[in-house]
N, C-alpha and C positions, 0 to 999 in steps of 0.2 A: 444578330444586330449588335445585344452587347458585346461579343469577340470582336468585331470590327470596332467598333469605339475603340474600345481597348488597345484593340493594337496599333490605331490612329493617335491616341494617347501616345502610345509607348513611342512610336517614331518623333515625334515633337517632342519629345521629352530627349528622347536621346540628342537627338540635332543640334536642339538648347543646349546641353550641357555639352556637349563637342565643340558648338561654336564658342562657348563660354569658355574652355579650353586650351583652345586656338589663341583666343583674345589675350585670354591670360600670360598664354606663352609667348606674345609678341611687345606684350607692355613687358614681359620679365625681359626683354630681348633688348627694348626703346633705349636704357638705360646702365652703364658697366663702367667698375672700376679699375684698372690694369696698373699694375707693379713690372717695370720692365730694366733687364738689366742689360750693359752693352759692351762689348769689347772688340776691340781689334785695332789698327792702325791709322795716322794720321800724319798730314804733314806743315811745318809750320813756315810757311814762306815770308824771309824777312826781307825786305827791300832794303838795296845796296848789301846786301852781306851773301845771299843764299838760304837755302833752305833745308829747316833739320827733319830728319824721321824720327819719329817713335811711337809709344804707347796709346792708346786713345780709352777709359775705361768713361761708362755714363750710367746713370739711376734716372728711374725716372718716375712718376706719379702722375698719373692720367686719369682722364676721365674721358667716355665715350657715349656718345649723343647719335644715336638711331636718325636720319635721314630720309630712307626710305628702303625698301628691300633691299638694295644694293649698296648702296653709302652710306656711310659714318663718318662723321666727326671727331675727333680725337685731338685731347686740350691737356694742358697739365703744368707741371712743372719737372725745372733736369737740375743734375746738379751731373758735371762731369771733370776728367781731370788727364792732362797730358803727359807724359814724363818721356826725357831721352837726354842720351849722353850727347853732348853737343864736342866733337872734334874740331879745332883750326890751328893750325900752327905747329902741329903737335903736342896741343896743349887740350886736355881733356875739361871740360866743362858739364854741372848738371845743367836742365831744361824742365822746367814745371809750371804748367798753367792749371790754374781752378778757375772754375766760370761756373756761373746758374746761366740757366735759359729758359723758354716759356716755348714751347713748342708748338704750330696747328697743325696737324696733318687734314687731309680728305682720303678717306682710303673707299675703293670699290672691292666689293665681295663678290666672288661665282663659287655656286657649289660644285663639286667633284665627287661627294662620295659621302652618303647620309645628312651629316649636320657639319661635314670636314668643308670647309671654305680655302680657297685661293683668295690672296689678297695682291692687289698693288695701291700704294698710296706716293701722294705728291703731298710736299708742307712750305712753311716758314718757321724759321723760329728767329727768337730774341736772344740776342747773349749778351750777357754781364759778364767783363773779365775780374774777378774779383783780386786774382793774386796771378802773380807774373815774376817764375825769377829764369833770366836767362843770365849765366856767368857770362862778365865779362862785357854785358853792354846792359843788362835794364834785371833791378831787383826793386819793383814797386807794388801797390795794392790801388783798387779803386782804378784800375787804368779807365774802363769806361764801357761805351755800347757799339754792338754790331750786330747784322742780319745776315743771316743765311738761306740757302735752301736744302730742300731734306726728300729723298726718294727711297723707298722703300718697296718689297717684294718678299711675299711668303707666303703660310699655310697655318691656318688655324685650326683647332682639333677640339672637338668635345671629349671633355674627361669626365663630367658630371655633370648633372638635372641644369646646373646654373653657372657652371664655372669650365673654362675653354684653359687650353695651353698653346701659345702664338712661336714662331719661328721664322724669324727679317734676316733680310738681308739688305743694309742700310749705306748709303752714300749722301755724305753732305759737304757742302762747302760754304766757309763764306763768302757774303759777296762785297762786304765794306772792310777796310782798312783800319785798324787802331794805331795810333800814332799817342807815345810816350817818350820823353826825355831824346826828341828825333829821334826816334826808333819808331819803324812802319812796320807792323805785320798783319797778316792774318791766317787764320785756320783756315786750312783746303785740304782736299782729296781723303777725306776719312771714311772710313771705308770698316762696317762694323756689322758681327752679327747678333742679333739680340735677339734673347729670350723672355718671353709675359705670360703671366697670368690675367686671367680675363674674369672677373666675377659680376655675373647680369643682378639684373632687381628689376 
């Protein structure tokens, strides 16, 4: 009789602490911070002029809010920067924009293989152009606000107890116009792949 207690004991006992575990491991999961960086290319389309190619680099600072087994949230701040050599006439010109922006994504997770996730995510974000020098038609600060949209696809990895390594593959455009000294542009077709770190609590 007491072996059976005992071992009716021991199973509760184990269960508890499993499920205690479990719990643990999902609240650590609820909550993550992510440092992501960006590169690749972008295009700036100016109205009445044409539109230039070049550089597209982005930082970014996030934060990730648990949903439900499958969804997250993902909020932050970016700070990002353009640069190309702008040709017309035969006459060579630099191209540089800096902007913040505030990003939201929604991204959904499936697993694949242990704790490795498949991602795809849809966003908006906010952009600030803070500084704008295009030679030859517009060298100002402060130009103003626009919105975009933001798609994303990749594969997230455990590397440790609490901390993930992420791999996107990102396309964004804007979808409003900024207008300075009549000069109409916006950012389109950027097209970037980035790498995060991911640390839970």
């Amino acid at each position: 009789m007491k072996k059976k207690v005992f071992l009716i004991l021991s199973v509760i006992c184990t269960s508890f602490s499993y499920a205690q575990e479990v719990n643990e491991e999902k609240k650590l999961n609820n909550f993550s911070i992510i440092t992501k960086g960006k590169l690749g290319f972008s295009e700036l389309k100016i109205d009445d002029y044409g539109s230039i190619n070049g550089f597209y680099t982005a930082f970014e600072l996030l934060a990730a809010s648990k949903l439900s087994d499958k969804y997250s949230l993902e909020y932050g701040f970016g700070f990002s920067e353009f640069k190309a050599n702008n040709v017309s006439q035969s006459n060579t010109g630099n191209v540089k924009n800096e902007n913040f922006y505030i990003p939201v994504n929604l991204l959904r997770s499936v697993n694949f293989t242990g704790n490795n996730t498949f991602q795809i995510g849809v966003g908006l974000y906010g952009d600030y152009l803070y500084k704008s020098k295009i030679d030859g038609l517009l060298e100002e600060e402060n130009i103003g606000f626009t919105m975009g949209l933001n798609f994303q696809v990749g594969a997230k990895f455990k590397i440790a107890e609490k901390t993930f390594f992420r791999v996107m593959i990102e396309a964004q455009s804007d979808l409003t116009n900024l207008k300075k000294k009549a000069v109409e542009f916006r950012q389109i077709n950027t097209n970037t792949i980035s790498l995060s770190f991911i640390h839970g609590f």
